[in-house]
C-alpha positions as CSV (number, residue, x, y, z in Angstrom):
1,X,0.0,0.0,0.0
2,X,1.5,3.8,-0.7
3,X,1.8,6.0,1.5
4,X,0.5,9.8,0.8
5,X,4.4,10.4,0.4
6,X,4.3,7.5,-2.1
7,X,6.4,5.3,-0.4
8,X,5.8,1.6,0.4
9,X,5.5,1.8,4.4
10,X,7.1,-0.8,6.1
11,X,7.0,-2.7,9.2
12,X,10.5,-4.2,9.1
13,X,10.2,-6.2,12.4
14,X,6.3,-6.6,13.1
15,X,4.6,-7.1,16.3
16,X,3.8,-9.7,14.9
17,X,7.0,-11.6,14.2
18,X,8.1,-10.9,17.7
19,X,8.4,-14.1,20.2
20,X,6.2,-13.8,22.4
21,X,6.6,-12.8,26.0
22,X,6.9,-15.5,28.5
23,X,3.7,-15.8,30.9
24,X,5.8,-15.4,33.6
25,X,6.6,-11.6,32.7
26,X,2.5,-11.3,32.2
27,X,-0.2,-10.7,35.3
28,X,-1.9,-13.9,35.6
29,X,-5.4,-12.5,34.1
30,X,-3.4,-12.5,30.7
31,X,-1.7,-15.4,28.6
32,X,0.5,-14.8,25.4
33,X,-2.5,-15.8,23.3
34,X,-4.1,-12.4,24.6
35,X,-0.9,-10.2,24.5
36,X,-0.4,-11.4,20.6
37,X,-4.3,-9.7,20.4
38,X,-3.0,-6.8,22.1
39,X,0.3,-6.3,19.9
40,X,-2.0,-7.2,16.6
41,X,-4.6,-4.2,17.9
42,X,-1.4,-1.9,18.8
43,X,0.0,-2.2,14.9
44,X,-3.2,-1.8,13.5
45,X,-3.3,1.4,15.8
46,X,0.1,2.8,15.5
47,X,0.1,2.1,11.6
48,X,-3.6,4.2,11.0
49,X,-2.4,6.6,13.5
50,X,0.7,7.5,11.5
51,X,-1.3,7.9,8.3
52,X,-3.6,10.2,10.0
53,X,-1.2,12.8,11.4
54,X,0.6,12.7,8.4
55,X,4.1,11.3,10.0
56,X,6.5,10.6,6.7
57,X,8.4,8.3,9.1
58,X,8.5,6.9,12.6
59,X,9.8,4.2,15.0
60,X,8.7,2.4,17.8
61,X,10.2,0.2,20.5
62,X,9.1,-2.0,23.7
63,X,11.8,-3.1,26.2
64,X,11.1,-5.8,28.9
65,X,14.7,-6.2,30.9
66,X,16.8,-4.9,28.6
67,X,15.3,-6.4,25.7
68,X,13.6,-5.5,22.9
69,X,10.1,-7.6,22.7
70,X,8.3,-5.5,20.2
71,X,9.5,-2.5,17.3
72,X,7.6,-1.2,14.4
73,X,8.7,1.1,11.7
74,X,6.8,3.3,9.5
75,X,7.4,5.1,6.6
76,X,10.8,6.7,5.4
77,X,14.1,8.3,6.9
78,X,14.4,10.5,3.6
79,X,11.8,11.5,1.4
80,X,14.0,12.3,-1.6
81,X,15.4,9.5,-1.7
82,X,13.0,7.1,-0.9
83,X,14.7,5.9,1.7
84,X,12.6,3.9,4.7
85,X,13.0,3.4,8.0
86,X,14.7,0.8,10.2
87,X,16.0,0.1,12.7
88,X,19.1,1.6,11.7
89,X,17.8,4.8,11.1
90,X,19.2,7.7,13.6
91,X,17.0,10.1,15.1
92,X,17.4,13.6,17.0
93,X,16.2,13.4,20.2
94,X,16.6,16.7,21.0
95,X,15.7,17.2,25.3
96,X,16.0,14.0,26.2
97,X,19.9,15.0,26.0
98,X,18.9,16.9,28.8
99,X,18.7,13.4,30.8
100,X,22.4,12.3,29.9
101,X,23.6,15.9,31.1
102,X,22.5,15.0,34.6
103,X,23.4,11.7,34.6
104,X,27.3,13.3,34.4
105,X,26.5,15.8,36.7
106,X,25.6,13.2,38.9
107,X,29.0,11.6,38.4
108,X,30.8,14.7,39.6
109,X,28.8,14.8,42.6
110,X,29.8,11.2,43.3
111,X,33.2,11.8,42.7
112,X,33.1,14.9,45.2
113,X,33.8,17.4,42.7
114,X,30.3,19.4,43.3
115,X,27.5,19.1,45.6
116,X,24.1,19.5,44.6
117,X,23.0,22.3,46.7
118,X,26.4,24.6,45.3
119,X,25.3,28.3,44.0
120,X,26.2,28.1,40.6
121,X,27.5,30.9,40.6
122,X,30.6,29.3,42.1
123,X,31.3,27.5,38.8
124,X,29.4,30.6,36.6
125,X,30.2,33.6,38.1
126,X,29.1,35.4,34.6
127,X,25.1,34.5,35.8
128,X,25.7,37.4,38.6
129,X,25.3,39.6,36.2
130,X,21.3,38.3,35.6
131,X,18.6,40.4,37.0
132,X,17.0,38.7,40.3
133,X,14.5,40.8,42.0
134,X,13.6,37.9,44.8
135,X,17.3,37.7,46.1
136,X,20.9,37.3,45.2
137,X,21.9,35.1,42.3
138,X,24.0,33.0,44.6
139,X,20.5,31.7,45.9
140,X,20.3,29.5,42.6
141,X,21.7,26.0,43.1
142,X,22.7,23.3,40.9
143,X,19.6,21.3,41.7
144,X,17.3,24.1,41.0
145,X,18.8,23.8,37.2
146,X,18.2,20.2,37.5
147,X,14.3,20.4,38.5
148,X,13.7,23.6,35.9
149,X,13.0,25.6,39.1
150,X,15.1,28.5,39.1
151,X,13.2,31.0,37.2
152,X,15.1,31.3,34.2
153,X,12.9,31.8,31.0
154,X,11.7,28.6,28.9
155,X,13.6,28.9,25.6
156,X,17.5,29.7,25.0
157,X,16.9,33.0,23.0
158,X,15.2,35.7,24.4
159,X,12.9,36.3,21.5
160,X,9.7,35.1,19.9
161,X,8.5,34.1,16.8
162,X,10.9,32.8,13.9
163,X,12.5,34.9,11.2
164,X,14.7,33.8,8.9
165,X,17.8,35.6,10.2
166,X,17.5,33.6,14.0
167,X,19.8,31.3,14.8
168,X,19.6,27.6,15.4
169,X,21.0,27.4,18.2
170,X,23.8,29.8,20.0
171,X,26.9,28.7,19.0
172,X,29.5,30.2,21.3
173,X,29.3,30.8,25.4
174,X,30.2,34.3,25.0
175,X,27.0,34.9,23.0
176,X,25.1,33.5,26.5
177,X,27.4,35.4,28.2
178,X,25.9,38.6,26.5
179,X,22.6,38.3,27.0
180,X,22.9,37.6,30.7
181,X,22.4,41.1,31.4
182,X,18.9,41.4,29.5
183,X,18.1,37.8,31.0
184,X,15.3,38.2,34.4
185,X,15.0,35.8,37.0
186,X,10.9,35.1,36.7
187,X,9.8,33.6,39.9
188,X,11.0,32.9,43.3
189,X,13.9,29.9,43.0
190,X,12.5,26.6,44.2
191,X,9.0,27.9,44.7
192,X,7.8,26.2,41.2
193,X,8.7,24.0,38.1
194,X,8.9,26.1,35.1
195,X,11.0,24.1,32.2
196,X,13.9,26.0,31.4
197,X,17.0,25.1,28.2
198,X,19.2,28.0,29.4
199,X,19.2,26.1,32.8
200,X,20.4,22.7,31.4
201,X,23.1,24.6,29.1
202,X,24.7,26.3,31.8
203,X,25.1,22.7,33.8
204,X,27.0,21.4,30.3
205,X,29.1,24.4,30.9
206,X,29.8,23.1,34.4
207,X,30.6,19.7,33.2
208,X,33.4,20.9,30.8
209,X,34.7,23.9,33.5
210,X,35.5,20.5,36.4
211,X,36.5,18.0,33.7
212,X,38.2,20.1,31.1
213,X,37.1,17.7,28.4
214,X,34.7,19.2,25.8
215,X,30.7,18.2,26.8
216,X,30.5,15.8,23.8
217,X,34.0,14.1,24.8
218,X,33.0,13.7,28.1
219,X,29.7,12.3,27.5
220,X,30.8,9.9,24.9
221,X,34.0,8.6,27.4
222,X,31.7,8.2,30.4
223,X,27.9,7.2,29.0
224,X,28.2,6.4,25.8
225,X,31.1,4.3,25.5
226,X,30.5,1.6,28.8
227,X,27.1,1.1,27.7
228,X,28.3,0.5,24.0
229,X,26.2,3.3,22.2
230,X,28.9,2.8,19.6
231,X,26.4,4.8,17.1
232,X,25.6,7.6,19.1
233,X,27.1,11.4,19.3
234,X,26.5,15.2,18.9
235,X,25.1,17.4,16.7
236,X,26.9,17.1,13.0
237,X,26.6,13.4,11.7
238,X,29.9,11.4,11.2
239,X,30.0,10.5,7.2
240,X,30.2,6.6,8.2
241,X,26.5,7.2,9.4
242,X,25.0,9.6,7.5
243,X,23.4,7.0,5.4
244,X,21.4,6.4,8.3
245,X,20.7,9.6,9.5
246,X,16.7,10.5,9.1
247,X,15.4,14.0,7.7
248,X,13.1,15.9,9.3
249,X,9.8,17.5,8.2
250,X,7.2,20.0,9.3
251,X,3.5,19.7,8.4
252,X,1.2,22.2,8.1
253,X,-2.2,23.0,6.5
254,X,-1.0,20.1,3.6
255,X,2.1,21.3,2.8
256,X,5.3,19.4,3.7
257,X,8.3,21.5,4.8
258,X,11.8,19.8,5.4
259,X,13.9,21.0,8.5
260,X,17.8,21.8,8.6
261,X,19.3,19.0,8.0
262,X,22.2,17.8,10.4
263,X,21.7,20.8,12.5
264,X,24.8,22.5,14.7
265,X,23.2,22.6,18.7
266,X,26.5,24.8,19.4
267,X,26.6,26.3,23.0
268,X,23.3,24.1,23.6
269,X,24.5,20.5,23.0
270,X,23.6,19.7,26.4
271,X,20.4,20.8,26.2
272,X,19.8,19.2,22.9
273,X,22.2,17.8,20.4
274,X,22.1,13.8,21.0
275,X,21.3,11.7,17.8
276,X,20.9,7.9,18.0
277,X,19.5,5.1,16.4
278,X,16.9,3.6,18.1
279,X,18.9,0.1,19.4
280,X,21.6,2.5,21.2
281,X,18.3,4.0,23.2
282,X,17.4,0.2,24.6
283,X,20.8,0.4,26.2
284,X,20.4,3.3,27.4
285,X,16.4,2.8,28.8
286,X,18.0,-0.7,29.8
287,X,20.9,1.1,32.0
288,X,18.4,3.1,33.5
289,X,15.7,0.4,34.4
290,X,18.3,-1.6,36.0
291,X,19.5,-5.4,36.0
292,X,21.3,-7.6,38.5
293,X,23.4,-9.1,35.4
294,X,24.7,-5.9,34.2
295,X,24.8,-3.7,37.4
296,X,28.4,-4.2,37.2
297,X,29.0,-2.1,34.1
298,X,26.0,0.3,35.2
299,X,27.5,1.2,38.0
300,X,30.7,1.9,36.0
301,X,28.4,4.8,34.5
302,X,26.6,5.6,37.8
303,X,25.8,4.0,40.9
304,X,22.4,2.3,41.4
305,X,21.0,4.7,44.7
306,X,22.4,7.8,43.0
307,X,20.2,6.8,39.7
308,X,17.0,6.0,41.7
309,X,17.8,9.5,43.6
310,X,17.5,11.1,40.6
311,X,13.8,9.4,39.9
312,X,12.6,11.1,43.4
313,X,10.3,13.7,43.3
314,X,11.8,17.1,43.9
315,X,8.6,19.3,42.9
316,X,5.3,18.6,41.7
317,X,4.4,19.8,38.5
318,X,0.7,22.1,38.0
319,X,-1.6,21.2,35.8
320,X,-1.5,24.4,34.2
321,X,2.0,23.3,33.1
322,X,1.3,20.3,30.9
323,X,-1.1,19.4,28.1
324,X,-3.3,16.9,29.9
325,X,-6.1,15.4,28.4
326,X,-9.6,15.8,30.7
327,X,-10.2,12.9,32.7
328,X,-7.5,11.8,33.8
329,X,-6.1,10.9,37.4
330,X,-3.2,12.1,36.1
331,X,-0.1,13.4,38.6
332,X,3.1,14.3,37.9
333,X,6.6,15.8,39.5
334,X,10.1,16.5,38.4
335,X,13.2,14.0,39.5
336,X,16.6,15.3,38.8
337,X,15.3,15.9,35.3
338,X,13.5,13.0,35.0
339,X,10.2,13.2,34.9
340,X,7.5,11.6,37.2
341,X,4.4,10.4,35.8
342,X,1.5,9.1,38.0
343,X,-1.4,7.8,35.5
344,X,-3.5,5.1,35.0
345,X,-2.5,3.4,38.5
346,X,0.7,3.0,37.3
347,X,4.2,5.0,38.4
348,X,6.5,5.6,35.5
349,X,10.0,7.8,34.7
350,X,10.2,9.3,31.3
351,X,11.2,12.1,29.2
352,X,10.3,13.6,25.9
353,X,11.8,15.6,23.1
354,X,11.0,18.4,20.4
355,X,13.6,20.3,18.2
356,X,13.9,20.8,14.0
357,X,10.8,18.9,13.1
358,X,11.7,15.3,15.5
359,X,9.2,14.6,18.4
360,X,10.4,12.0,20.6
361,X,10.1,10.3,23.9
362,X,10.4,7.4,26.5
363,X,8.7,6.2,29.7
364,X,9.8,3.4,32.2
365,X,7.9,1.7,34.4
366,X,10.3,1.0,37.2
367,X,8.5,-1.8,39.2
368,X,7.9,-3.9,36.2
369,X,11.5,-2.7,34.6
370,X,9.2,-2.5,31.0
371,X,9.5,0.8,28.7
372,X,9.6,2.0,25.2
373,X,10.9,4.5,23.2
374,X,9.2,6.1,20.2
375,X,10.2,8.7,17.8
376,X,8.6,10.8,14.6
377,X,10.6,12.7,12.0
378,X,7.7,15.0,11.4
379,X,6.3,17.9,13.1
380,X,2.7,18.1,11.9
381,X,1.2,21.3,13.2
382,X,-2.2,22.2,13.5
383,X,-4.0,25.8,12.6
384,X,-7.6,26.7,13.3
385,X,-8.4,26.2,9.4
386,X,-6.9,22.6,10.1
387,X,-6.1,20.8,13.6
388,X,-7.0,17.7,11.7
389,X,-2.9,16.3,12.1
390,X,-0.8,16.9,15.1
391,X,2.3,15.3,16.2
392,X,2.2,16.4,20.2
393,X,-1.5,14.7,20.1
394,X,-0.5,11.7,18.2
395,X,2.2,11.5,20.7
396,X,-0.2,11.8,23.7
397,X,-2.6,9.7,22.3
398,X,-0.1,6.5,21.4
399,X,1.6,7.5,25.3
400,X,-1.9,6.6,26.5
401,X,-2.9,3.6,24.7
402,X,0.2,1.7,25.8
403,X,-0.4,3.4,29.2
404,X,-3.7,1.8,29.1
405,X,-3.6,-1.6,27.5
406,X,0.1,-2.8,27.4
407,X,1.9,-1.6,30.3
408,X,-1.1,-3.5,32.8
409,X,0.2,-6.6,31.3
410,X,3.4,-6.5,33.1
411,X,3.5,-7.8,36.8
412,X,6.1,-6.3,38.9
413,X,9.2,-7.7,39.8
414,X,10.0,-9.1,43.1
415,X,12.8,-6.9,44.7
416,X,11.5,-3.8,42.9
């Protein structure tokens, strides 16, 4: 069947084809004959809701201990050149670099090179310079970074809207530096959440200030490497991947835009600059979910209490400051920039990502170490002549269904 892009869309590794889950993973009330049901009604689900939002290409991912037990792929990397998706193909995932940032901060804490409640001012002494009219800057700690709650504003430049002469991204320190002194605090630090990028770039700043490596170098020696993300990096694409690399698109009112194309983060790669393929992100989720048979090399990366410390709530998150669909018992906090989900009965740690046309995100459910991990190339935007396709509600939408009917599946683990 062709797609409206007129590509064949294919499902490389279908639910289908999976093995199925052993019935002692499932709750008793279920037996693999039922999940196969489930995963046959999820591909028929994911596959319609892909068409209907308009996504030119999209992949998808469950993880039960570590491993992969389901993955479907839509659609293509690259529209030009007709080339699909699979499981090779490497996404941006834009803020969920933000995750990876405090992992490493985490590992200079450990390693007694900062504590968590230090002004960071100590390390920035340039952010004295911001305007604070509730108190002195020195009043800002590295944990109020961490938890978006010390009042810096949401995006990195000061601006709004989007003209063609903006920037991507700030690509030098001293450009930050410079627009410290138009840059207000906006609320009493520690009294809210308010998600901040200017708050996660000035922790990568931290990060290469105490280890003198660059924030990419540092990253790739001390995450990357020990859990064998061999395919994963920064910002511009190495040439022996770039044949996997995925395009990006915007959709609006019909008309299909592409993005920059192996965009430069600059100053803001710790805010946003990791690119992956999808099998890299297992071993990733899988380090964070945790597992007696690997903790030895996890703990290489970071110790087990000091991960499950960041998956504490620090400070609730309002209503008012999330898109949350009516009827829902729905709570949720902020970790050390994880965040903390509540929904559905069910406790989970997640985070999600938006930059240059990709939409991403993951949630774990700790207690049953079960996840996934999804990701769309396209940004379909909705106007008030047509809200018919939209990525952020597809995204909601497919968050919920496995939320609702997979994740129950799952009994906990003993010892969780």
């Amino acid at each position: 069947m062709k797609t409206r892009y007129g590509a064949v869309t294919r499902v490389a590794v279908s639910l289908l084809s999976i093995i199925l889950i052993s019935s002692s993973n499932m709750v008793h009330s279920q037996s693999p004959k039922n999940f196969a049901q489930v995963r046959r009604e999820f591909k028929t689900f994911y596959d319609q809701s892909m068409r209907k939002h308009g996504i030119v290409g999209s992949s998808f991912m469950l993880i039960q201990d570590g491993q992969v037990i389901a993955q479907e792929f839509f659609g293509l990397a690259n529209q030009e050149k007709q080339q699909p998706v699979d499981e090779n193909t490497i996404y941006h995932w834009a803020s969920i670099t933000k995750t990876f940032t405090s992992i490493a901060i985490m590992q200079l804490r450990d390693r007694g090179l900062l504590k968590l409640d230090d002004p960071i001012v100590k390390y920035l002494p340039e952010l004295n310079a911001v305007h604070n009219p509730f108190g002195d800057m020195s009043q800002i700690t590295i944990k109020h970074l961490m938890t978006h709650s010390a009042g810096f504003r949401s995006a990195t430049w000061p601006w709004g809207g989007d003209k063609d002469w903006h920037p991507h991204e700030p690509q030098h320190w001293s450009q930050l530096v410079a627009m410290m002194p138009y840059t207000e605090i906006l609320f009493k630090p520690g009294s809210k959440f308010s998600y901040s990028n200017p708050g996660i770039i000035f922790l990568g700043r931290v990060i290469e200030l105490l280890t003198k490596d660059d924030y990419e170098v540092y990253i790739d020696k001390n995450i990357f490497k020990p859990l064998e993300m061999y395919r994963s990096y920064f910002d511009t694409t190495p040439q022996h991947l770039l044949k996997y690399r995925s395009h990006s698109y915007y959709l609006k009112e019909g008309k299909l835009t592409p993005g920059r194309f192996d965009v430069d983060t600059g100053i803001t790669v710790s805010n946003g600059g990791l690119n992956a393929p999808l099998p890299d992100m297992v071993k990733y989720i899988g380090f964070l979910a945790g597992d007696v048979r690997r903790q030895a090399i996890y703990d290489q990366v970071l110790k087990r209490s000091s991960l499950e410390e960041m998956f504490q709530s620090q400070i609730t998150i309002e209503p008012s400051e999330i898109v949350q669909p009516e009827g829902q018992n729905r709570k949720n906090a902020m970790g050390l920039t994880f965040f903390i989900e509540d929904n559905f009965g069910q406790h989970f740690i997640g985070h999600s990502g938006s930059q240059n046309g990709f939409i991403s995100h993951f949630y774990l459910r700790p207690d049953t170490r079960t996840a996934y991990v999804i990701a769309f190339n396209t940004e379909a935007i909705p106007t008030e002549k047509d809200s018919s396709q939209d990525t952020r509600k597809l995204d909601r939408e497919i968050k919920d269904y496995l939320f609702q009917k997979i994740f129950p599946l799952f009994a906990p683990k003993q010892g969780t």
